[in-house]
C-alpha positions in Angstrom: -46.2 -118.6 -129.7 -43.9 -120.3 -132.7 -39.8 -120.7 -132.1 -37.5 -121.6 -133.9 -36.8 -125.6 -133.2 -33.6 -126.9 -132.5 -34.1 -129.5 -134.8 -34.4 -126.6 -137.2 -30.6 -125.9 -136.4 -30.1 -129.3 -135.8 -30.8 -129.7 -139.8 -28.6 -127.5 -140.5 -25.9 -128.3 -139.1 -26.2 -132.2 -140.9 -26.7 -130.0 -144.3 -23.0 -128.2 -143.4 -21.9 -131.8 -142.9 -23.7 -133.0 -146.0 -23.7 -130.3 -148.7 -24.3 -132.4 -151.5 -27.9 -133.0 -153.6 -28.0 -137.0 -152.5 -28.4 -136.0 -149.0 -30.6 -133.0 -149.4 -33.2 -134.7 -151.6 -32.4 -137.8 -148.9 -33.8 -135.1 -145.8 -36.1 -133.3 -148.2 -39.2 -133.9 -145.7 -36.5 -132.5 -143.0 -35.7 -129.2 -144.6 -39.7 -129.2 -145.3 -40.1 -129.1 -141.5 -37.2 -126.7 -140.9 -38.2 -124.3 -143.3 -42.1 -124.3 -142.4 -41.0 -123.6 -138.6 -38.9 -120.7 -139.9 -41.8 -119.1 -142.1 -43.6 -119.7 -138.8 -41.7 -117.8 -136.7 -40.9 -115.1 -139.3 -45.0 -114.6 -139.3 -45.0 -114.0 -135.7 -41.4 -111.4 -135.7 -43.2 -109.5 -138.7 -46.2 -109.5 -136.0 -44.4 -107.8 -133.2 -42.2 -105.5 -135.5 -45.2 -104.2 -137.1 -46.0 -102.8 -133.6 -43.3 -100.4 -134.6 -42.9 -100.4 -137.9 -46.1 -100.4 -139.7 -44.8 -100.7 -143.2 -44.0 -104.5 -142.2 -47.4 -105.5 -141.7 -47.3 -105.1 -145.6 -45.1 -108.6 -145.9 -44.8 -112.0 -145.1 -42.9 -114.7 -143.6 -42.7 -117.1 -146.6 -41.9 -114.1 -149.0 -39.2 -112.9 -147.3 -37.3 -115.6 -146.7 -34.8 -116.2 -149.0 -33.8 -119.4 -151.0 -31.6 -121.9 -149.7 -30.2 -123.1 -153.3 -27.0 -121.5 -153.8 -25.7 -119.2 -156.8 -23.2 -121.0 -157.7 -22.1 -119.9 -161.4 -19.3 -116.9 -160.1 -18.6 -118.7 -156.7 -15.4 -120.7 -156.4 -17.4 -122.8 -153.6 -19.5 -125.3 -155.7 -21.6 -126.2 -152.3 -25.6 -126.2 -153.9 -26.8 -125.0 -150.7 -27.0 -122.7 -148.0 -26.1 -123.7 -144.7 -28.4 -120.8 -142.9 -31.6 -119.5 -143.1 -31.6 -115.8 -144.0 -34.8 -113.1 -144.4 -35.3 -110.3 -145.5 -37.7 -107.9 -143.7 -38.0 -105.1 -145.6 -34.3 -105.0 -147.2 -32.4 -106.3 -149.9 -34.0 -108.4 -152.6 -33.7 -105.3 -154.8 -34.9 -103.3 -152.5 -32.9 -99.8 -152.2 -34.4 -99.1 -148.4 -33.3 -99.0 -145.4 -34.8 -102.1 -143.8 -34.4 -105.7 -141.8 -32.4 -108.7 -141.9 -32.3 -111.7 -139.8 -29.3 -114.6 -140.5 -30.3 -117.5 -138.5 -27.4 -120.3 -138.8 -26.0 -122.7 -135.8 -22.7 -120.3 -133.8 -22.8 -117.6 -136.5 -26.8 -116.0 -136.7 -27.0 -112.5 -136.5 -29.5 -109.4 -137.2 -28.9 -106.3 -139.1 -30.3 -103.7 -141.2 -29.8 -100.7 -143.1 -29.0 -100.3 -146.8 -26.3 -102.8 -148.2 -24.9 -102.4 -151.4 -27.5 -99.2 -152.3 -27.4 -98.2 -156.0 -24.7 -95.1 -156.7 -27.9 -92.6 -157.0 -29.2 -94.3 -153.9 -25.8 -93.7 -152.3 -25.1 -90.1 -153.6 -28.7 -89.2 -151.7 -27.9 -90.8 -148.4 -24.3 -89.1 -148.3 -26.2 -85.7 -149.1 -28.4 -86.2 -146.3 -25.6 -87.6 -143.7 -23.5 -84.2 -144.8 -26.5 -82.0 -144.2 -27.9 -83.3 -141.3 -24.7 -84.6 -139.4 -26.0 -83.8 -136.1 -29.3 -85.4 -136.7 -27.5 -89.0 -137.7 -24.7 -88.7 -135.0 -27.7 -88.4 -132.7 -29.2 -91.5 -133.5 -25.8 -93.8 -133.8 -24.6 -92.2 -130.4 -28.2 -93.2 -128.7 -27.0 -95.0 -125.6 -28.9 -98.2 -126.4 -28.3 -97.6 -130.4 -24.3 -97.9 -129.1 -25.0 -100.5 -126.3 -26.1 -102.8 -129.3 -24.8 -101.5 -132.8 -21.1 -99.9 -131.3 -20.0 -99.3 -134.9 -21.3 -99.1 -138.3 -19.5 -102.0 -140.7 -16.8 -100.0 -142.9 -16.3 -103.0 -145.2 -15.7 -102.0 -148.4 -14.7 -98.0 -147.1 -13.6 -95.2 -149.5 -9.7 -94.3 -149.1 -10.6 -90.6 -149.9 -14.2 -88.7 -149.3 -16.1 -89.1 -152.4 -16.2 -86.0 -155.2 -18.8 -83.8 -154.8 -18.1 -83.3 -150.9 -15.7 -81.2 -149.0 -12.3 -82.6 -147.9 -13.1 -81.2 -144.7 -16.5 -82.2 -144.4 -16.8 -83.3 -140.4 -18.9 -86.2 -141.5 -16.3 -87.2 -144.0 -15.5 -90.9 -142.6 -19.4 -91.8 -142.9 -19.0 -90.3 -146.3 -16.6 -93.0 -147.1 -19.2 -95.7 -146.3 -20.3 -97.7 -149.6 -23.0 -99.5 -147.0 -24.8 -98.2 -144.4 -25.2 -101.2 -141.8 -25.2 -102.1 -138.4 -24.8 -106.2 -137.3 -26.1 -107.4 -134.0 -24.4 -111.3 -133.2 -26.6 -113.5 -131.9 -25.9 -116.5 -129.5 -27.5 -119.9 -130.6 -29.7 -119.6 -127.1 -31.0 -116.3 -128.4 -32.6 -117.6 -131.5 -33.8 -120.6 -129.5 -35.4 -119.1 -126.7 -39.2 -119.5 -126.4 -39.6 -115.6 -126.2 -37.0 -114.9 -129.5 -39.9 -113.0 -131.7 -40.3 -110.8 -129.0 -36.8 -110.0 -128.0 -35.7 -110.0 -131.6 -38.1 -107.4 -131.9 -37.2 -105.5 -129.4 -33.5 -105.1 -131.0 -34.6 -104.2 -134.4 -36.4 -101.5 -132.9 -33.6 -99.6 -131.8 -32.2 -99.8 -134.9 -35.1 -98.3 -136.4 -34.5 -94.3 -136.5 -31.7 -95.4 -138.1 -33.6 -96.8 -141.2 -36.0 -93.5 -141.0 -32.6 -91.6 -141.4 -31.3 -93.3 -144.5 -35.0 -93.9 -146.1 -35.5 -89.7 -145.8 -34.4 -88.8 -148.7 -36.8 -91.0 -150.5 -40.1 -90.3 -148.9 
């Protein structure tokens, strides 16, 4: 059973502290350490999601993590590194399905999924299919543990009006607004620490799951 160290977040932290190259390349056999105990743990959450989602037995821990060198060219923030650890199970990394993210950073980690930022044929499709099948996806967001754990979809970035091509009075006409179709789970520092966190992580991305199947319908 791998979990994720606390000298894992420990690092971290120092590197919010630090975010400069002298002290990176200083703790380089730290962030080593850190990094290998994430891909560790990400081997054994793909392991126990894959009990539910069979499509993630397809990937691994090492490829899905993403890199911890910031972009920094369009970014007022000049800081060359990230100060979390962030994978991608399934979703984003140019991927336009409906999949898995896990944000793993001291008082601010998280899970998610869903599609974020889907291309505007991407889009256009899932807004079809919320229109049509309305009952089907109110269903699944109104689930009593769906609610319990995801009580509202993010509207960041929300249409004023419903998009063109859709009734005005559509009834699903708010979701139609949507430019992102994600839910965001916050995670306490304990939950990412406990010995059993593959397991219970797993268990939450689960109930998100007929979620992703909703969105990824279209496409199949």
């Amino acid at each position: 059973m791998t979990n994720i160290k606390p000298e894992t977040f420990k690092f971290l932290k120092q590197l919010t502290a630090n975010n400069n190259r002298e002290w990176f390349n200083e703790n380089k056999a730290i962030y080593t350490e850190s990094q290998e105990n994430v891909i560790a743990f990400l081997d054994e959450l793909i392991r126990e999601m894959s009990g539910f989602d069979e499509e993630l037995g397809k990937i691994e821990g090492k490829k899905s993590l993403f890199r911890i060198y910031r972009d920094t060219r369009f970014s007022k923030d000049k800081s060359p590194y990230k100060t979390n650890f962030g994978a991608s199970l399934g979703m984003g990394k140019g991927s336009q399905k409906g999949g898995y993210y896990l944000h793993m950073e001291p008082g601010k980690s998280f899970l998610a999924g869903g599609i974020y930022m889907p291309e505007s044929s991407v889009l256009k499709e899932v807004r079809k299919e919320i229109s049509l099948y309305g009952e089907d996806f109110l269903k699944i967001i109104n689930n009593k543990d769906f609610k319990k754990h995801f009580p509202e979809l993010d509207q960041d970035d929300k249409l004023k009006k419903i998009p063109q091509g859709f009734e005005k009075e559509d009834p699903m006409g708010e979701y139609l607004k949507l430019k992102n179709f994600i839910v965001v789970y916050s995670l306490k520092d304990e939950e990412v620490l406990d010995k059993n966190a593959a397991k219970n992580l797993a268990k939450i991305f689960k109930v998100m799951k007929p979620f992703n199947d909703f969105l990824n319908t279209p496409f199949q």
